[in-house]
N, C-alpha and C positions, 0 to 999 in steps of 0.2 A: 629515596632509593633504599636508607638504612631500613625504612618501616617494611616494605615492598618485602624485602631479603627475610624480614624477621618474621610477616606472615606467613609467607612462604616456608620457612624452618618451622615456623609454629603449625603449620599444616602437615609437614610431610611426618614431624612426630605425633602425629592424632592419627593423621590415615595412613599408615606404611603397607606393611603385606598383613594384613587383620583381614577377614572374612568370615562371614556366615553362609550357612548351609541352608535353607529352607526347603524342606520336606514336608507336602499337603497332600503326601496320595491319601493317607485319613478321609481327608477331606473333600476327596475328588468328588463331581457332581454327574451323574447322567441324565442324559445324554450327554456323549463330549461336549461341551463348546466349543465356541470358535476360540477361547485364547484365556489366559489368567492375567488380572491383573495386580501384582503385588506390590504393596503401597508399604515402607516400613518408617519409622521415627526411632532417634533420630534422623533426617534423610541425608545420612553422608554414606556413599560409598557407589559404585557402579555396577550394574547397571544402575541408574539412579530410582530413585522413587517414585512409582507409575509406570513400570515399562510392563510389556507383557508378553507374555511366553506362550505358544501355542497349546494349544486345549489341550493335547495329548502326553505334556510336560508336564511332570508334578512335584519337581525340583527346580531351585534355581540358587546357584553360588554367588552371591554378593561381595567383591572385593572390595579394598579401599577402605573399610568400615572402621569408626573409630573400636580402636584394640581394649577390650575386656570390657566390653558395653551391653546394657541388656537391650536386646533391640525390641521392638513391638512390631509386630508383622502382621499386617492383615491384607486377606486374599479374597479377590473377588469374580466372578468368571462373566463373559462376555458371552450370550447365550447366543444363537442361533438367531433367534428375530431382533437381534441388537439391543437388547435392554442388559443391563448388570445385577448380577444376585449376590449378596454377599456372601462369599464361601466358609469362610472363619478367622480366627485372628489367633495369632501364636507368640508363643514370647521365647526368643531366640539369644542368647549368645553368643558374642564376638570372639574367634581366638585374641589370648595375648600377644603380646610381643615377646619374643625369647630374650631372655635376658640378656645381661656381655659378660666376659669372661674378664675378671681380676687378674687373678695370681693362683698358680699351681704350687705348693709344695712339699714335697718326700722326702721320706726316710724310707728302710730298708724296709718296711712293713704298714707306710701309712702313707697318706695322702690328705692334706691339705688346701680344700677348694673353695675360693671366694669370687663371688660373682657380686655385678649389680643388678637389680633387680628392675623390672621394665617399669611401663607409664599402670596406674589401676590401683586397687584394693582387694583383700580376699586373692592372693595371688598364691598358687603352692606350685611347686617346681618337682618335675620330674627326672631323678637320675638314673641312670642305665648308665653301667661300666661292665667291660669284661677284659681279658686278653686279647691283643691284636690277631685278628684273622681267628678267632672262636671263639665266635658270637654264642656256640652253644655253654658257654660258662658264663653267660649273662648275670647281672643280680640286677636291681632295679629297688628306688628305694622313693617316699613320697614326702616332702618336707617344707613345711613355710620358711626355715633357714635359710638366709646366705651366704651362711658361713659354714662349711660343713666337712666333715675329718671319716676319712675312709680308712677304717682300720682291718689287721687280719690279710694284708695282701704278698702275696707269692713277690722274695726279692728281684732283685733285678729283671724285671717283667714291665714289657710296655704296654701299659692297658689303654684301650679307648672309650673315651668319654666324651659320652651324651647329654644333656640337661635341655630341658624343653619347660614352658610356662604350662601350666594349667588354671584356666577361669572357669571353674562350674564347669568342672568334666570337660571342656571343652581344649585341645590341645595347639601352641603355637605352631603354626605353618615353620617355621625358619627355628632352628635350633643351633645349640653349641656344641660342635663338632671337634674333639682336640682328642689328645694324647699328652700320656705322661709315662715317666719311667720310673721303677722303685730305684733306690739305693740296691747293692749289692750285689751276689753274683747269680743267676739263673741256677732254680734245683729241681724246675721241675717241667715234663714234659708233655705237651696239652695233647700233641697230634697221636699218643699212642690211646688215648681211652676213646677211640670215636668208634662208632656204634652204625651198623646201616640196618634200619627197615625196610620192610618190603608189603605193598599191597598187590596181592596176586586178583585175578576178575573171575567171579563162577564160572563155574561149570554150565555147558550148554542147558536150555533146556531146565536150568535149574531154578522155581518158581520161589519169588521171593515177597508175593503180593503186593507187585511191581506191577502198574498195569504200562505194559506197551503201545504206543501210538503211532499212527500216521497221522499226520496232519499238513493241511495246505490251508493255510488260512487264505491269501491270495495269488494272483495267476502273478508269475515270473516271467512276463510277455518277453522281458527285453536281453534274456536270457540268452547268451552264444551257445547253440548247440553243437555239441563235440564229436567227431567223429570216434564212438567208443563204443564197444559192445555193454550190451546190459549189463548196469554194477547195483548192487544193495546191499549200503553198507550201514552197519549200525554204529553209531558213533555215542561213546562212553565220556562224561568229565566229570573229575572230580571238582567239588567246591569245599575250598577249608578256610574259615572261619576261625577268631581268634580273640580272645579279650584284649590283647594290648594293642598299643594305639597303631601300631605298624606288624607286619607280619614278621616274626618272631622265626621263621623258618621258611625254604624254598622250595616250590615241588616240578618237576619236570616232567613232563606225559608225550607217549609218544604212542600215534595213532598209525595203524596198520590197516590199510581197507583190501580185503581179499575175501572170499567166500563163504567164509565162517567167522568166528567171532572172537578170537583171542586179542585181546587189547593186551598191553604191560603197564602198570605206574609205579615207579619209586618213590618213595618220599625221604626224604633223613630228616627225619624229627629231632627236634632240640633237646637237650637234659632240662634234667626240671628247673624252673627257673621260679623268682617270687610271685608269687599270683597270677598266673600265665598257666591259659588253660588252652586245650587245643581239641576243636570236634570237625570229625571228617566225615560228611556227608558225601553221597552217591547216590545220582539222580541217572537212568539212565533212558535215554530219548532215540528212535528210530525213525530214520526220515527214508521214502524211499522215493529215490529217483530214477526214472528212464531215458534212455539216450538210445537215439537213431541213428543208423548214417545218413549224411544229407543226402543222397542220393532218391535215398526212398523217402513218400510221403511221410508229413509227419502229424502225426495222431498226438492229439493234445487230449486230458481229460476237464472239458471243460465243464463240467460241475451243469446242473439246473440251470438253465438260460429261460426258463417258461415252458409254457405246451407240449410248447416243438424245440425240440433238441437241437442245435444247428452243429452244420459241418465245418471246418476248418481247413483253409487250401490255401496255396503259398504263392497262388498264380497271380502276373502282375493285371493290375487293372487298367481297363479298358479306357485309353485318352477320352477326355468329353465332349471335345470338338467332333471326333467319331461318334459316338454316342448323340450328338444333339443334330449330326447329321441325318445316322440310321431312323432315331427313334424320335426326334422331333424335340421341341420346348419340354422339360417335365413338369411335373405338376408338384406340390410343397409337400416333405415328410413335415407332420408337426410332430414334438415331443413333450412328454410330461412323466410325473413321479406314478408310481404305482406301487406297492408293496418292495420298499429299497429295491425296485427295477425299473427299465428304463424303458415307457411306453411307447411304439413310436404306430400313428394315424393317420391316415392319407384316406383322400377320396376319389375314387375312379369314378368316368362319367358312365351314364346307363350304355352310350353306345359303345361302349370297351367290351361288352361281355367277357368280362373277366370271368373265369371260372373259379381259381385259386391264385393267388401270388408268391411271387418268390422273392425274397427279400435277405439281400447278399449289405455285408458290411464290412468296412477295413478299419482297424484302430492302423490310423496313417505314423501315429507319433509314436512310434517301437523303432528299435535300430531294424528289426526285420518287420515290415507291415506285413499283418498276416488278416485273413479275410475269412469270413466263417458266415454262411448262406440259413437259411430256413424256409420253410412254404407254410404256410396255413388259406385258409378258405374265409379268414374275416380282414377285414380291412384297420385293422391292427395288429399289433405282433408285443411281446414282451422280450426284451434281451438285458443280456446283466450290465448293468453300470459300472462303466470304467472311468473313473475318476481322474481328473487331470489329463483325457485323451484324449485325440480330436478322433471324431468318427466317419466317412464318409460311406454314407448309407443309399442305398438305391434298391428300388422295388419296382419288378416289372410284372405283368400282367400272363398269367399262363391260360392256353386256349387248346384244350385236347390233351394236356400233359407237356405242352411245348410253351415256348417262351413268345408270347406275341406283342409286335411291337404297334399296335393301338393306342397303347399307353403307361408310361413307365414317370416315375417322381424321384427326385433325387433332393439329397440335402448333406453340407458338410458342417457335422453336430461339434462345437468345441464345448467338453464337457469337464473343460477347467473353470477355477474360481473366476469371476472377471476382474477385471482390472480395476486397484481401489481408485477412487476419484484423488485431483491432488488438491492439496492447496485449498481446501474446505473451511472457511470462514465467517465469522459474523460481519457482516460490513454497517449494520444498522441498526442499531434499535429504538424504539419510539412508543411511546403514550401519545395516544391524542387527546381533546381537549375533551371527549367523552371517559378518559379512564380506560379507554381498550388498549392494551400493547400489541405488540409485533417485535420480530426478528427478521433480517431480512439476511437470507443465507447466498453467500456467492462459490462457488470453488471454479479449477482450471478445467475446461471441460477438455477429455484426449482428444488425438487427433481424429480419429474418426471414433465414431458410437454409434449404432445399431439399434433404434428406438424400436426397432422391430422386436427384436432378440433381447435387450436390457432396459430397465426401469430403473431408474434412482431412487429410494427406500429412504424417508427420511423419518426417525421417531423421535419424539419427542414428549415431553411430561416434568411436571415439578418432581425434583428428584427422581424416584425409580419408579414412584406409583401415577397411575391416570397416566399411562402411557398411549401416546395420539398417534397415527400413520396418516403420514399423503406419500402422494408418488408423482414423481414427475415423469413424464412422459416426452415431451419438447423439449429441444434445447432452447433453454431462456438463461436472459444475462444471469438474473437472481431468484430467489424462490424469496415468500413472503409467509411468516408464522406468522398470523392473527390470532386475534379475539382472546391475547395470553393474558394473566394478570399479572399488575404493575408489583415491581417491587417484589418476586419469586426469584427463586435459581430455576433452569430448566436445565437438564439433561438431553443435548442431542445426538444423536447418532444417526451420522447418512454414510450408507453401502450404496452399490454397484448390483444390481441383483437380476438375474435370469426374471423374464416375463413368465418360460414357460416351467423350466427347472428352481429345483431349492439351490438353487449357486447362488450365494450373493462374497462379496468381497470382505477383505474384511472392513470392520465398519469404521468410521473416524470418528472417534467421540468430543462433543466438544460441552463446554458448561459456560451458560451462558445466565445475566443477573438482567432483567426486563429492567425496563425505565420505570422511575419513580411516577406519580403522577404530581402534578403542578394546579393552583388554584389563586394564585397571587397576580395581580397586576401593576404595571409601573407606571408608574404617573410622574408628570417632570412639577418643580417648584419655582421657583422664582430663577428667573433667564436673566441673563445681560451677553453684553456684544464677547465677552473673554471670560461666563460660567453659569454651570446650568447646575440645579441640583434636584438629584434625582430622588424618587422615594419606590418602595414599592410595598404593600403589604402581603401579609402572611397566607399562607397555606396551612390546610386542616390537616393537620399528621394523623388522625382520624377516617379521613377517607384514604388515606395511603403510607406508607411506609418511606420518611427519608430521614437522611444524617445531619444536612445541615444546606442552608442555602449559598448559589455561587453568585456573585456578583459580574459582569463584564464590562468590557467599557472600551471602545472601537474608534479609532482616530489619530488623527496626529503620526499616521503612518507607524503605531506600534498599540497594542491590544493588553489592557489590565485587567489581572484577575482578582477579585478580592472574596475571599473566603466569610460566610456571615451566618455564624452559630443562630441559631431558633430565637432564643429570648435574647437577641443584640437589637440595638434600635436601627431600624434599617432608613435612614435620611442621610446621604451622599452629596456631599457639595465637588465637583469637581472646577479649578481653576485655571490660568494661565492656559485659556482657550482660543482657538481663531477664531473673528466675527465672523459669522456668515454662512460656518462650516455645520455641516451635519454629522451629527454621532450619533451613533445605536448604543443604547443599554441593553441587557439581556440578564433575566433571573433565571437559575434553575433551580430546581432541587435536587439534591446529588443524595445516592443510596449506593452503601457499598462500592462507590467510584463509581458509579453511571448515573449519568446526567439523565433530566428528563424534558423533553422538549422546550425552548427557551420559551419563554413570554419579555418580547422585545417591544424597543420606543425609541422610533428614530425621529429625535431632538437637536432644531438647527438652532445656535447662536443668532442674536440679534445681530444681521450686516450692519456695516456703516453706511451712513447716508452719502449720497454725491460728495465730491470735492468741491465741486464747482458747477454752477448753474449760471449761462448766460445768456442771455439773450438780445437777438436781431430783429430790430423792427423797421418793417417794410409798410408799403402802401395796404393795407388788410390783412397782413399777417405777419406772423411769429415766429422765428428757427430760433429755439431752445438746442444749446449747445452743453453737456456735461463730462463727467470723468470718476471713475469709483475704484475702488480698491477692493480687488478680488482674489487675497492673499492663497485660498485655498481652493481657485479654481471652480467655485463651483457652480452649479444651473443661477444664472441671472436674471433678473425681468424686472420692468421698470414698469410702473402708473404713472402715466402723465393723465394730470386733469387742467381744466380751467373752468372758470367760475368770475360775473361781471353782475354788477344792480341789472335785476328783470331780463336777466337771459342766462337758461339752468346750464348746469353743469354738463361737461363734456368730459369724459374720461377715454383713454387709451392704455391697452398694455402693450408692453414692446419685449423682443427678446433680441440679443445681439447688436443692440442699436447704440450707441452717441450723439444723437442729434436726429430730429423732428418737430414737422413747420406744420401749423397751427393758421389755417385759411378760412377767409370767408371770417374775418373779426371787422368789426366796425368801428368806425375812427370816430377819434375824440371820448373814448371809452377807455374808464381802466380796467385792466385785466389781470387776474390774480393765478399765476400757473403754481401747480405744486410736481414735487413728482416725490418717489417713494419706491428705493429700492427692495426687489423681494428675491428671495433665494433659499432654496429647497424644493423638495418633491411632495407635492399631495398636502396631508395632512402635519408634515413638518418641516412644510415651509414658514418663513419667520418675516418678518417686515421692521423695514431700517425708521428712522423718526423722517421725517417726509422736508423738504426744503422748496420754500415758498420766494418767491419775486413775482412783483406788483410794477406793470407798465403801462402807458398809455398809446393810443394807436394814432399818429398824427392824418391830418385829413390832407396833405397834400402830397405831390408826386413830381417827382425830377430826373431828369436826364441828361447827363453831363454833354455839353457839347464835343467833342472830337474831331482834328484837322489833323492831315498827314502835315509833316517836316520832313521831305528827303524820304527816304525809302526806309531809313530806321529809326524814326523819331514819332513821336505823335504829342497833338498841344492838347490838352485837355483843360476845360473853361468851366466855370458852375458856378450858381449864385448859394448867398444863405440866407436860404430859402426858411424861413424859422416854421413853415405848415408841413416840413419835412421833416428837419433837425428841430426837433420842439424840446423847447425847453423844460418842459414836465419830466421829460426824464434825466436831466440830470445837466450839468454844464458842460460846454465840450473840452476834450479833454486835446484830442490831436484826429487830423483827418487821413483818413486812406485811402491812397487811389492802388484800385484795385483793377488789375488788366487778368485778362484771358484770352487764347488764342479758341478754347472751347466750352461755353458755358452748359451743356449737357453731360458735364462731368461731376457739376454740383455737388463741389471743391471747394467750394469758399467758404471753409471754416470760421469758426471764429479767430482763431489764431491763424492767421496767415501763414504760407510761405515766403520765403526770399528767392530772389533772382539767382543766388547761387543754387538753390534746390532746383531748378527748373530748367535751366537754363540747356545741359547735359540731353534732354530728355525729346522725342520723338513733338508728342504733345506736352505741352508744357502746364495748360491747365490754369486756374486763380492763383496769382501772386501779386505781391504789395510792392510797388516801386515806389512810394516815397517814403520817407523817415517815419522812425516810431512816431515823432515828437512832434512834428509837420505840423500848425494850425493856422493855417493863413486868416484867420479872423480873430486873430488877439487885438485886434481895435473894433472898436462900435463902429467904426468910418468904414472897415473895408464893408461892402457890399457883392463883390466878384473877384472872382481867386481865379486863377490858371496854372500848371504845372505843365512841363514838358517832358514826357516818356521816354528815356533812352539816352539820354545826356551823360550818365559815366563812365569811365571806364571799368571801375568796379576789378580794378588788379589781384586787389587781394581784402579778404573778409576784415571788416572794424570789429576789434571786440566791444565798444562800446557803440556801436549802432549794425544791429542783427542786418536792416535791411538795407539796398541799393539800388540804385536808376541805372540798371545794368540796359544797353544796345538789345532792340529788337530787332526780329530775324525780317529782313527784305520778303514784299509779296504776301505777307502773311495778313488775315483780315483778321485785326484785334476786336472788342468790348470791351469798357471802361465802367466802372460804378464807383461812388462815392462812397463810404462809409464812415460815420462819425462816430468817436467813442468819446461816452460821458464819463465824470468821474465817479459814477453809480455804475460802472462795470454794465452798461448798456447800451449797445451800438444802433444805431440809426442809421438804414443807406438807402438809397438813390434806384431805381433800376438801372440795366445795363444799356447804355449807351454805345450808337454807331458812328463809323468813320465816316465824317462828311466828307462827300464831293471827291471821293476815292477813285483813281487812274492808274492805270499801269506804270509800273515802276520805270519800264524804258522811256516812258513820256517823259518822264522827273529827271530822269537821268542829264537826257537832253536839254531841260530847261536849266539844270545845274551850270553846266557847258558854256551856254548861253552867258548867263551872268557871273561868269568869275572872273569877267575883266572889272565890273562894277564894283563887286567888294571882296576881302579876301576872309576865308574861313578857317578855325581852327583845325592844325592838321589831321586829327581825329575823323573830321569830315570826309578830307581826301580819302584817308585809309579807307572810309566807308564803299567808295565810290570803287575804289578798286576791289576791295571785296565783290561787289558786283559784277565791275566788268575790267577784265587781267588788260585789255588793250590801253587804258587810258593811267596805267601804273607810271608810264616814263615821267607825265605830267603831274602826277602828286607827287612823287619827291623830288619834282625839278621846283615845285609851289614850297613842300617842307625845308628844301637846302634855303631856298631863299628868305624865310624866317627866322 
């Protein structure tokens, strides 16, 4: 905050109230232009540096400026077709700052003045002192002192005291304004020596090789006309002129307008004073003006309008809804320039038989619209140009001296500047891989625009020379510079501009620096799964113009830039990468801060391969089960191949997959599957190290037998069958019985679900009801294993055994399969097996009924039976109490 406050203090004493004056009528250019542009150094002060003042301005006051500075000023004017001339360059001075006021002090006859002295060098001070209230005893004295002793002054007298800085002639804005008193008693009286002069005006008539004028440069359209009888009066001004820096004396004029010509001026001129000289000039000018009563028409001198002289009349005009009733659709006035007048064209058709036309006009944008007609015999007219007015002009057809309505054209001419465009911008620029540049221009187009009536004017050129034109026509999003060269400044300038007149707006200049051109290529180097390194080589600064090369680097959800001077070795290792993932490199070469088209290389990391590869072997084929790591989300696809002795290789690609079955293999064959993660687009896509498993296909086939138990049980029976579970792939590790209420949901992963994932669910799908650990053939003796489906209750989850023989739902038609996992992470299974000798659940019910005098069943059972059917509840917990 202390630095902020100290800037700021250190700013307001550099730029306080200091200003330059810049004067370039010298230097004016013609024809006017549209505008100057003054450009100074150094660029402190407001308006700032670059602004521009209308063509017809040839002064402009710069505040703010740093105080006693020599400026450099150069002027340049904005011509008419929007190109820049340079007008000239001037070296200007800043006033100073006015000093501060120390200490005053007097004796009876002196004065004692000590000041500090402002910010500068070469600084000399100007004093002016007199008696209070007569100023005409002034003395004035010029001194690089700041210390300084006024001697010789009248006692007891309050004088006032002026002190002002001066830089090379050049005088402070703000000065030191005080007073002081001498010592002692007043002797002398100032108000008795004052003196009046007098300037009396000639005598009529009396020639003074004075030439007298009337002039009207332009018409006063908008002028209130007075109800006043005719007056012509001649009006007299004195101008006086003075070497000191402020007017030294006052003069009062008073003007009398009546029928003759006695004007009066006083002046009271000052006593002689130091170097102060006084010359009084008398210029005298006659303007004569005429006044009407409104009553009566009123007569304008409207100067040469062309051929035909037109009349002027105050009558209102005719609505056009009337007009398009009477006299039908019109037909187009067109307009164009003609000798600074304003041409306007039209075409009657042959069956009009026009004779002459008459051609009536209103300037509508005057506080009073006043209308002024003409006739001629050609089918153009010439009328003077009113600048900045709208015009509503209409031309009808005369036939015998009468107005005939056959055929009549109308048009309402705005014959103002148009409206600049806003918001005019570069949005593009580019080299392409030929070395051609472009610019691609956008601005805010207004709300409505007139392609009829206005053209967009766009020029452009390196600097001010080989200056180009197009025009737009159409409203389009952008316009396009081509065929520019690389590595140039261009000068543009786009107006607003009449199709048919010289009105264009003014123009928006903008500077703009083409792209460099580029010749380097990137090339990647040695990859792995977490870094790639990149290279790319040189461009010929020969064929184009650049500063130095940019580096990019895109990914990891943040983008690095690294700057890479000419003779730096340009080999890039970048680390600590995601597998898998794709990243763009991108070289430029950069000129004066514009890039030039990148030359990119998008380079994917090596993925990682599967986690896991497993595989189910069936009677002639193979489900291949896996799982990958796709940290960065990106495009996946998998090769799966296999390959066996004398029978060729089979390849697949897959996208979105986890698992795919492998048919039509032949038993007693070993088969070699590989698969091989790939990820990216196109040409920078990358490929993971590929994961191989080696199986055999056994030659025999099994199907578990299957018996209902009750409505929610099932027995399931199987042998080991070793042409099924073959020992080629590995030893058995544990078995799985595996149910489903719908095998066309092929669900049955390799990892199984639990009875608690399923159980919740509409369909239930593949789940594992016996233990992970389950092997009923841990002896060479067993030969036939059985399990029975639906035997727990399964209350609550084991964390040491995921799965459970959780109750199957009544009525429902399961399949059963076997599968065996070896300790080589290879499972072997069974097809799916049906429920033998399956009856309706009420037959079962019945038969339960029957036999529960014979033996008694775990209460579980009962509970079952009522879950079925609510009437037979009284007798299961009359069966449970009794247990």
């Amino acid at each position: 905050m202390f630095l902020l406050i100290f800037l700021l203090a250190s700013y307001n004493s550099i730029a306080s109230s200091s200003s330059i004056l810049v004067d370039f009528t010298s230097h004016a250019i013609q024809p006017t232009p549209q505008a100057y542009i003054i450009e100074y150094s150094p660029p402190v002060g407001y308006p700032p540096s670059g602004s521009a003042v209308e063509g017809t301005t040839f002064h402009s006051l710069i505040n703010g400026t740093i105080s006693a500075t020599e400026y450099t000023v150069s002027v340049s004017a904005i011509l008419m077709d929007g190109t820049r001339q340079n007008v000239g360059e001037l070296a200007v001075f800043s006033s100073p700052d006015a000093p501060t006021l120390d200490s005053i002090e007097t004796t009876e006859h002196e004065a004692t003045i000590s000041y500090f002295p402002p910010q500068g060098q070469n600084i000399t001070y100007h004093i002016e002192y007199y008696p209070e209230e007569h100023k005409e005893y002034s003395n004035a004295i010029d001194t690089k002192a700041s210390l300084v002793r006024l001697r010789g002054l009248d006692s007891g007298t309050t004088f006032r005291l002026r002190i002002r800085s001066v830089y090379q002639g050049v005088f402070s804005q703000e000065l030191i304004d005080s007073t002081f008193v001498t010592q002692g008693t007043a002797n002398y009286d100032y108000s008795s020596s004052a003196e009046l002069y007098s300037v009396r005006t000639l005598p009529p008539n009396f020639n003074l090789g004075l030439q007298t004028t009337t002039e009207m440069t332009s018409y006063e359209y908008s002028k209130e006309v007075e109800e006043e009888p005719s007056i012509t009066t001649p009006l007299v001004s004195v101008i006086t002129t003075t070497s000191s820096p402020e007017p030294s004396f006052f003069t009062s004029t008073k003007l009398e307008q009546t029928t003759t010509n006695p004007i009066t001026t006083e002046t009271i001129p000052p006593s002689t004073t130091t170097s102060t000289e006084a010359t009084t000039t008398i210029r005298i000018t006659t303007t004569t003006t005429s006044f009407k009563p409104k009553a009566a028409p009123v007569e304008v001198n409207s100067g040469d309008l062309g051929e035909d002289h037109p009349t002027e009349n105050s009558n209102a005009l005719v609505d056009l809804s009337e007009m398009f009733q009477e006299y039908g659709h019109p037909s187009e006035v067109y307009l164009s320039n003609e000798n600074e007048m304003l041409r306007l064209d039209w075409e009657a058709p042959e069956n009009a038989n026009c004779e002459a036309f008459f051609v009536n006009y209103t300037i509508l944008t005057l506080s009073r619209p006043q209308s002024f007609s003409l006739a001629t015999s050609d089918e153009h007219a010439n009328i003077k140009m009113f600048p900045e007015h709208t015009l509503d002009i209409r031309v009808f057809c005369m036939l015998a001296g009468a107005l005939s309505k056959t055929w009549w054209a109308h048009r309402i001419a705005h014959l103002s500047k148009p409206k600049a465009l806003e918001n005019a911008r570069v949005a593009e620029v580019n080299t392409d891989e030929f070395y051609v540049a472009s610019i691609k221009l956008m601005w805010d187009w207004p709300v409505y625009h007139d392609f009829e009536r206005y053209k967009i004017v766009i020029s452009y050129g390196i600097g001010r020379a080989d200056s180009k034109e197009m025009e737009v026509t159409n409203k389009e999003e952008f316009v396009l510079l081509d065929k520019l060269e690389p590595s140039n400044q261009y000068s543009i300038s786009v107006r607003n501009a009449s199709t048919e007149l010289s009105l264009t707006s003014k123009a928006t200049q903008l500077e703009q620096v083409t792209a460099p051109i580029i010749s380097s290529t990137v090339y990647p180097g040695q990859i792995s799964s977490n870094s790639i390194n990149i290279n790319f080589g040189d461009s010929d600064p020969e064929q184009g113009r650049f500063d130095y090369y940019l580096l990019t680097f895109s990914g990891n959800n943040k983008n690095i830039s690294k700057k890479v001077e000419m003779e730096h070795e340009k080999s890039f290792t970048f680390t600590k990468l995601i597998p898998g993932k794709t990243y763009q490199f991108s070289v430029y070469t950069v000129y004066k801060g514009v890039k030039s088209r990148p030359v990119s290389a998008d380079i994917t990391t090596y993925p990682l391969k599967v986690n896991q590869l497993f595989p189910v072997v069936g009677k002639d084929y193979v489900v291949l089960y896996w799982d990958i790591e796709n940290f960065a989300d990106s495009d996946c696809r998998f090769r799966l191949s296999y390959n066996a002795d004398n029978i060729p290789t089979v390849s697949v690609e897959l996208k979105g997959a986890s698992r795919h079955r492998f048919s039509g293999l032949k038993a007693e064959v070993y088969y070699t599957f590989t698969i091989t993660v790939i990820m990216g687009i196109g040409q920078a896509a990358a490929e993971s190290e590929s994961e191989m498993i080696t199986v055999a296909i056994p030659k025999g086939r099994l199907q578990p037998s299957i018996h209902r138990q009750g409505s929610r049980e099932l027995v399931v029976g199987f042998d080991n069958d070793l042409s099924v579970f073959s020992l080629l792939n590995g030893s058995p590790d544990n078995f799985a019985i595996i149910v489903s209420d719908d095998t066309s949901l092929n669900d049955d992963n390799y990892e199984l679900k639990s009875w608690f994932e399923v159980k919740d669910e509409d369909v239930w799908g593949a789940y594992r009801a016996s233990p992970s650990t389950w092997n009923p053939f841990d002896s060479e003796r067993v030969r036939r294993a059985a399990f029975t489906v639906g035997t727990d209750d399964c209350v609550k989850r084991n964390l040491d055994e995921p799965y459970c023989n959780g109750i199957l739902r009544a009525g429902t038609d399961y399949r059963v399969k076997i599968r065996m996992y070896t300790d080589t992470k290879v499972a072997m299974e069974t097809d799916w097996g049906r429920i033998e000798g399956a009856k309706d659940s009420d037959d079962e019910e019945e038969d339960e009924e029957d036999e529960e005098d014979d033996r008694r069943f775990p209460c579980h059972m009962y509970l079952n039976v009522w879950l079925d059917r609510v009437v037979s509840a009284r007798m299961v917990w009359r069966q449970c109490g009794a247990a």
